[in-house]
C-alpha positions as CSV (number, residue, x, y, z in Angstrom):
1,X,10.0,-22.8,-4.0
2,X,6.5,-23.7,-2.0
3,X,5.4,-20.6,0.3
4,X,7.8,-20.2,3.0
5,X,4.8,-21.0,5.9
6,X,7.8,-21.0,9.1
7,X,8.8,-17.6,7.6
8,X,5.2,-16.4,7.4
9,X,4.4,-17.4,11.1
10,X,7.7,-15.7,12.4
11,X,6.7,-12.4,10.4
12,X,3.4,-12.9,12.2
13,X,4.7,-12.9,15.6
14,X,6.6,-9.9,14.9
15,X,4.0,-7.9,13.1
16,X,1.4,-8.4,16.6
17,X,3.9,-6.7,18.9
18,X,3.6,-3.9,16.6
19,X,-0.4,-4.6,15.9
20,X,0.6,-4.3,12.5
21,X,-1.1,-5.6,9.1
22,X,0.9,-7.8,7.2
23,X,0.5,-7.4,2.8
24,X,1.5,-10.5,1.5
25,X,3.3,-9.4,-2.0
26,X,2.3,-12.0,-4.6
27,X,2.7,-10.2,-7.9
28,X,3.8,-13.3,-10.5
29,X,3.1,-15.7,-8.2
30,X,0.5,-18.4,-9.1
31,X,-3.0,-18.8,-7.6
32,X,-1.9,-21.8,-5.6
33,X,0.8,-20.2,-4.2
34,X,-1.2,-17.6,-3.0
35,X,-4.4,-20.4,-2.2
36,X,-2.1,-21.9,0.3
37,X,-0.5,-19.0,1.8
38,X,-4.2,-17.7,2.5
39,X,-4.9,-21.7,3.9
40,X,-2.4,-20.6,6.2
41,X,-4.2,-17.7,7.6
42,X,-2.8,-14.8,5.6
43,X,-5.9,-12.4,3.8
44,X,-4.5,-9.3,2.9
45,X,-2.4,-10.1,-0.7
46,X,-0.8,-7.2,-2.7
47,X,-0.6,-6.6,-6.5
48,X,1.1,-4.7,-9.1
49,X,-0.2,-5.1,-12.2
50,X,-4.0,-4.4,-12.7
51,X,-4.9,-7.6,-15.3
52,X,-2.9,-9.7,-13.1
53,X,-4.9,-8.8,-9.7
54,X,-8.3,-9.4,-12.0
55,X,-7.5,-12.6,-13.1
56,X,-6.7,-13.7,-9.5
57,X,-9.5,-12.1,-7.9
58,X,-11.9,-13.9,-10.2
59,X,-10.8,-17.3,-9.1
60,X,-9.5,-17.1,-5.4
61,X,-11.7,-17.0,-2.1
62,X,-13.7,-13.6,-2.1
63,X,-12.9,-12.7,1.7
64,X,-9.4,-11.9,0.2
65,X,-8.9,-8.4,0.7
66,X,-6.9,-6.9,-2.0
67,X,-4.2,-4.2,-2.1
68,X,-3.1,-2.5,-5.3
69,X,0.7,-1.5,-4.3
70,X,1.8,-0.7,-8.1
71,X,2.2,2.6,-10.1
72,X,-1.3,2.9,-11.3
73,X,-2.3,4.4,-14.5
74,X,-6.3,6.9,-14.3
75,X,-7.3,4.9,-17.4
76,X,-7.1,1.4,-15.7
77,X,-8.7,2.6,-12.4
78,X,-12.1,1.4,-13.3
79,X,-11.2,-2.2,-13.6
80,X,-10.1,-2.3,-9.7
81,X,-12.4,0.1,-7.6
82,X,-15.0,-2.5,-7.9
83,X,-13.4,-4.9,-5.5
84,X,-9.9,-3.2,-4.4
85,X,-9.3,-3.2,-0.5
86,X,-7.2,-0.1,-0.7
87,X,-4.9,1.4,-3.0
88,X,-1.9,2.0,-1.7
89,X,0.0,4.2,-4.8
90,X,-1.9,7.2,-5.2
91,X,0.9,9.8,-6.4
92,X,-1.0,12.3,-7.9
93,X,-4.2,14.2,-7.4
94,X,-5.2,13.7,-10.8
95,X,-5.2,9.5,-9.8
96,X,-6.9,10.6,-6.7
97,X,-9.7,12.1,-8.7
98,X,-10.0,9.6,-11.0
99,X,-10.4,7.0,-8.0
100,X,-13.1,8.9,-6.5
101,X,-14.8,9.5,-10.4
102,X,-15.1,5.7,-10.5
103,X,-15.8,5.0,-6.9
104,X,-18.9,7.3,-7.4
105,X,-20.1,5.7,-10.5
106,X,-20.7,2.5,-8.9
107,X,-21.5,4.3,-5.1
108,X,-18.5,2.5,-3.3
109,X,-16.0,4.1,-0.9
110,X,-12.4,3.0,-2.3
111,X,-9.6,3.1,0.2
112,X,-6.4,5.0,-0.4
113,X,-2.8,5.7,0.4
114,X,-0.8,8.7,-1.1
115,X,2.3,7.8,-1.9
116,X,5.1,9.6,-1.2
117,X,9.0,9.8,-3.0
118,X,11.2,9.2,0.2
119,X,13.6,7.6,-1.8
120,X,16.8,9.0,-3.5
121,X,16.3,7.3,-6.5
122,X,14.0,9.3,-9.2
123,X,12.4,6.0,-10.6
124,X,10.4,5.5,-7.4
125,X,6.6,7.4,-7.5
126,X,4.9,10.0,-5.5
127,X,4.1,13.2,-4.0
128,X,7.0,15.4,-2.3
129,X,6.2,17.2,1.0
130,X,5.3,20.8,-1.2
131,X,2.7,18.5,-2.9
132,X,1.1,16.6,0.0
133,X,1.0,20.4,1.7
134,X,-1.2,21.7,-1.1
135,X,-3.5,18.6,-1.2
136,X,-3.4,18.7,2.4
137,X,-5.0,22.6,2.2
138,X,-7.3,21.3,-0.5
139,X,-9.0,18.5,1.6
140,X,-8.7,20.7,4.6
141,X,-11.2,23.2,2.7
142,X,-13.3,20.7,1.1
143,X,-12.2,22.4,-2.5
144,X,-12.0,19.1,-4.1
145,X,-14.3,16.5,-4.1
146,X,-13.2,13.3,-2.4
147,X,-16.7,12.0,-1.2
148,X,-15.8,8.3,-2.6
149,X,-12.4,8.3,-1.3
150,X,-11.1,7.5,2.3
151,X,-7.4,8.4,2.5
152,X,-6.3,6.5,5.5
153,X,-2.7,7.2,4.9
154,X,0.6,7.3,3.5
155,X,2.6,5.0,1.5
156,X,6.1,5.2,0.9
157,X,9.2,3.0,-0.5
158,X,13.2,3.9,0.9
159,X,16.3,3.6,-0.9
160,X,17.1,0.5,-2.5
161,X,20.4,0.4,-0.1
162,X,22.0,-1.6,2.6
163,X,22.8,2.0,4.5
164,X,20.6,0.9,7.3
165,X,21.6,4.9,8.2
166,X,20.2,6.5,4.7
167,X,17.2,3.9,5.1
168,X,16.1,4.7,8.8
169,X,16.6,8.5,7.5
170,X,13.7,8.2,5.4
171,X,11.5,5.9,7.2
172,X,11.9,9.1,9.8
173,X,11.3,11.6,7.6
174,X,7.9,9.6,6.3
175,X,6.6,8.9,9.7
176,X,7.2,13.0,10.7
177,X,4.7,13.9,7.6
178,X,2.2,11.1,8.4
179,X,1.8,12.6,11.9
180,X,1.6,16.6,10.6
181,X,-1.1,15.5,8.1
182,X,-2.8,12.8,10.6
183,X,-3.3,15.9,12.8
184,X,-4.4,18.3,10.2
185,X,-6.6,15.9,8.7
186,X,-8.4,15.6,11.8
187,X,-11.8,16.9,11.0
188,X,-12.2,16.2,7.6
189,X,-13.8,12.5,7.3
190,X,-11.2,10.6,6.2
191,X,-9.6,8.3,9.3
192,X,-5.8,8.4,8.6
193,X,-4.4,5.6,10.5
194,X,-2.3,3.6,8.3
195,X,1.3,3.8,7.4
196,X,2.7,1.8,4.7
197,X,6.3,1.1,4.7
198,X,8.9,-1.7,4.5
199,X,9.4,-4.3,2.7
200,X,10.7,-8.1,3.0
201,X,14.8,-6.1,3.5
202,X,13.9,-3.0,5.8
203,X,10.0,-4.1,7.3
204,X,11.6,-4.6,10.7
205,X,13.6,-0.6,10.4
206,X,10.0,0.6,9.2
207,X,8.5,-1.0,12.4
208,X,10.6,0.9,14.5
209,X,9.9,4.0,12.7
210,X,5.7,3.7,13.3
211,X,4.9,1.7,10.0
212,X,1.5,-0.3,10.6
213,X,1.2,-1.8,7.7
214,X,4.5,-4.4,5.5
215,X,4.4,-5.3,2.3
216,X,6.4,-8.7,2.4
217,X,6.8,-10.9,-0.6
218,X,10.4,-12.8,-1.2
219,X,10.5,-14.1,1.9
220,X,7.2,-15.7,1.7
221,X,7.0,-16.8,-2.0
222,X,10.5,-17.0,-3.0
223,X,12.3,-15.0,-5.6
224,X,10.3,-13.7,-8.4
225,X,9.8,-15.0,-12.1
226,X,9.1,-12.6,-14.4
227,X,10.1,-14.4,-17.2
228,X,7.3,-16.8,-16.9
């Protein structure tokens, strides 16, 4: 299908009332697709797969910004913090490291998100509350060294279910830890402002639950090809 432009402008309209940022998802979509969803407007495209995003970056407009929203492996970091508008799966502090290792090599401040497992199924990524607490006390104290990081926020993914109930549950439950860390975090450089949940089925339950930032990509590009 071409790029759903009446869908995009709707999303729009809701996304302003909420001043939220809008990630248009277009992992295995072709460079034209994205080309004219961008001719439309739209900037801020998200990726999953770290060859893929390269590829595109090299031959779409450069004011793009780009947002890394797949599981990312420590050894593929370095091909990304070059040009990467934020990160938004960091699940572990040994990724989080690695970030700010690369970051520093090439003196550039890489954006992040630490992801969090909200969901109940175990395939999904990401730090659990006992986790964020510790890295929370280590940032706090200034025992790590994050000084080519910004963590801006969290990212999280609910349920793959049509319990509006279970979903709303963890949407909740993310939007309660963003605000304890936001307010611990206070002091400590890094601006967390952004909250990074729902997706083209549940964006308009994460709205409602303080997310400022959608990752939407079905019902912009269509269902996805990965057979290609």
């Amino acid at each position: 299908m071409a790029v759903n432009t009446a869908a995009y402008k709707n999303i729009m309209q809701e996304l302003a009332v909420k001043n939220a940022t809008l990630v248009a998802v277009s992992k295995t979509k072709p460079a034209e697709d994205i080309q004219a969803l961008y001719d439309a407007g739209q900037r801020d495209f998200g990726e999953n797969y770290v060859q893929e995003l390269v590829d595109k970056q090299a031959q779409l407009p450069k004011d793009i910004r780009w947002h890394f929203i797949g599981h990312l492996q420590s050894n593929k970091v370095k091909y990304i913090v070059p040009f990467v508008h934020l990160i938004h799966g960091v699940d572990s502090l040994k990724l989080l490291l690695e970030i700010n290792k690369q970051s520093t090599k090439i003196n550039r401040t890489t954006n992040c998100l630490l992801q969090v497992h909200i969901a109940q199924e175990e395939t999904k990524f990401g730090f659990d509350k006992n986790e964020l607490d510790a890295l929370t006390e280590q940032l706090v104290a200034k025992s790590i060294d994050t000084s080519h990081v910004h963590i801006q926020g969290l990212m999280g993914m609910a349920s793959f279910t049509e319990n509006r109930q279970q979903v709303t549950k963890e949407f909740s439950y993310l939007q309660s830890l963003f605000a304890d860390m936001a307010n611990k975090l206070q002091n400590t450089g890094h601006r967390f402002n952004t909250l990074s949940m729902g997706m083209s089925a549940d964006y308009a339950i994460a709205l409602e639950h303080g997310s400022n930032m959608v990752r939407v990509g079905s019902l912009l590009f269509g269902e996805r090809n990965y057979h290609k």
